[in-house]
N, C-alpha and C positions, 0 to 999 in steps of 0.2 A: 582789184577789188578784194577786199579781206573779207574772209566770210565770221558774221557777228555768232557767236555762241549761244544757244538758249539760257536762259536761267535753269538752273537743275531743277528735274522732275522727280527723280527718285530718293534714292537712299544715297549714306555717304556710304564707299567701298573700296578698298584701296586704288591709289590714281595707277591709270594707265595710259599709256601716250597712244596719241591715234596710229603710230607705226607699229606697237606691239599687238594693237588690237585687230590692225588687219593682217599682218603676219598672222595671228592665232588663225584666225578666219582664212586664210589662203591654207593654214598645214589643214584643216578639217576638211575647207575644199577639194585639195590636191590629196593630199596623202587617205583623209579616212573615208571621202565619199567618192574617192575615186573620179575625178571631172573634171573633162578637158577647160579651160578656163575661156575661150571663147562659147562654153554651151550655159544655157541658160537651166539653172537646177530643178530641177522637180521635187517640188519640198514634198508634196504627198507620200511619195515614193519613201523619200528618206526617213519620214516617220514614220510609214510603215514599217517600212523594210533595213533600212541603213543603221536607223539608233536603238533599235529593240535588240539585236545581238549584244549590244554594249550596256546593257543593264538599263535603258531608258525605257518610262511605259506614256502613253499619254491616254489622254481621258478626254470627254465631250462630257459638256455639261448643258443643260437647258439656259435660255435667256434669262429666263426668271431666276434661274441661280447664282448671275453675275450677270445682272444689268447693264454695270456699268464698266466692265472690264470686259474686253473680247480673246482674251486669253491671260495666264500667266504662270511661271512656273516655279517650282519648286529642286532649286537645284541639287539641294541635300539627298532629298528621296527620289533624284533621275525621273523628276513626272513634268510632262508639262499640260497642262489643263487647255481645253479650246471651246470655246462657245460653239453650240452648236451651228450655227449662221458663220462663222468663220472658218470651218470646218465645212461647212456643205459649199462656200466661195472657192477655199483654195481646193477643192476637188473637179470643180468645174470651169474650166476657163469661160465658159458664156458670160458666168455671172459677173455682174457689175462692181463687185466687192473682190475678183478673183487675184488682182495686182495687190491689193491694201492685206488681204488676207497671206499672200506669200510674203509680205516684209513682215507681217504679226507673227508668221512662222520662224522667220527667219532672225527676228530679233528675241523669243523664247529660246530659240537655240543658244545665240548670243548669252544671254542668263546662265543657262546651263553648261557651258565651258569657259565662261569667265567670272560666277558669282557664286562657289560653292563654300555654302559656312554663312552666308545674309544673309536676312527673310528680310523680303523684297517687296513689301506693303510700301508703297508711295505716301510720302509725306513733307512737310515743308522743314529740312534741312537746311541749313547754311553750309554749302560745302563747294569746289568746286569745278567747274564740266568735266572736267578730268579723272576729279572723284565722285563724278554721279554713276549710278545704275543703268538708267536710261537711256545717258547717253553714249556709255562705253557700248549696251547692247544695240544700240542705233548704227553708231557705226562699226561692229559686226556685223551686223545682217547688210550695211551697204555694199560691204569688200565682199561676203558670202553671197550677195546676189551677183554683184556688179562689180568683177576686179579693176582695179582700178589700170594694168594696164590695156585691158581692152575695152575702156571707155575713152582714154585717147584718143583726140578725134573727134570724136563724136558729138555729133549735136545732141540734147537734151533728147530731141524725140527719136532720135535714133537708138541711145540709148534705151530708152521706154521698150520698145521694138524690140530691140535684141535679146533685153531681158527681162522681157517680162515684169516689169514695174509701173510704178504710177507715175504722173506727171512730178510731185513733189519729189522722188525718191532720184527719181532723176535730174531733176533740178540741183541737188543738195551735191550730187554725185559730180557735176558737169563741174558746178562753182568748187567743190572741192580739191579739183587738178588744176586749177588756172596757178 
């Protein structure tokens, strides 16, 4: 079963093939946040503590200052912006948002080591998956949560389980190794 590609969501941005883009996301993995690749990442952690030595700052904003965006970032000035409500999920594993909020982390990140020199405002482009925004940072933040050799294996919800994702993120991930 071939997996169908979205229509592009973002910006057009030089193409990248989904093997470079998770290489990129395995050397940030492995080499600059230091983690073993069977452990599930602690993005909190890494945005406090991991990406603020390396010139990165992030911000919380109010709902009402982005309604309709629950994060985004700005990769020129190293900031990545968080809804407050997506920022109080991925701090909390109870909360019901705390899976969807670690891929929203984890795909800003995505942004900011693969889209430096774009401004990253969504709009209806003809370009394609390859040279979208969205979905090069989508699949970073997959290989950055979920390396693909230790989903192997794996069933969908085992997947979810080990690391800490949501049903779709694992979905995307399982059908992506077949």
């Amino acid at each position: 079963m071939a997996f169908a590609y979205s229509k592009p969501r973002g910006v057009k941005v030089p193409p990248l093939n989904k093997q470079s883009i998770k290489h990129k996301a395995r050397i940030i993995r492995d080499k600059l946040f230091k983690l073993d690749p069977s452990e599930s990442i602690d993005l909190s952690r890494i945005l406090e503590h991991k990406l603020h030595p390396l010139g990165v700052t992030y911000e919380i904003w109010e709902i009402e200052e982005m309604p309709d965006v629950e994060a985004l970032t700005n990769p020129d000035a190293m900031t990545i912006i968080l809804r407050s409500d997506t920022y109080e999920a991925l701090c909390n594993p109870k909360d019901p948002k705390f899976r969807r909020a670690r891929f929203t982390v984890a795909h800003e990140i995505g942004h900011l080591f693969l889209h430096e020199g774009f401004a990253l405002a969504r709009g209806a482009n003809r370009h394609q998956h390859y040279e979208d925004s969205e979905w090069q940072a989508d699949t970073f933040a997959a290989e950055l949560l979920m390396p693909s050799e230790e989903c192997l294996g794996l069933t969908i919800e085992e997947i979810q389980a080990k690391f800490l994702v949501g049903y779709k993120a694992a979905k995307y991930k399982f059908e992506s190794l077949k």
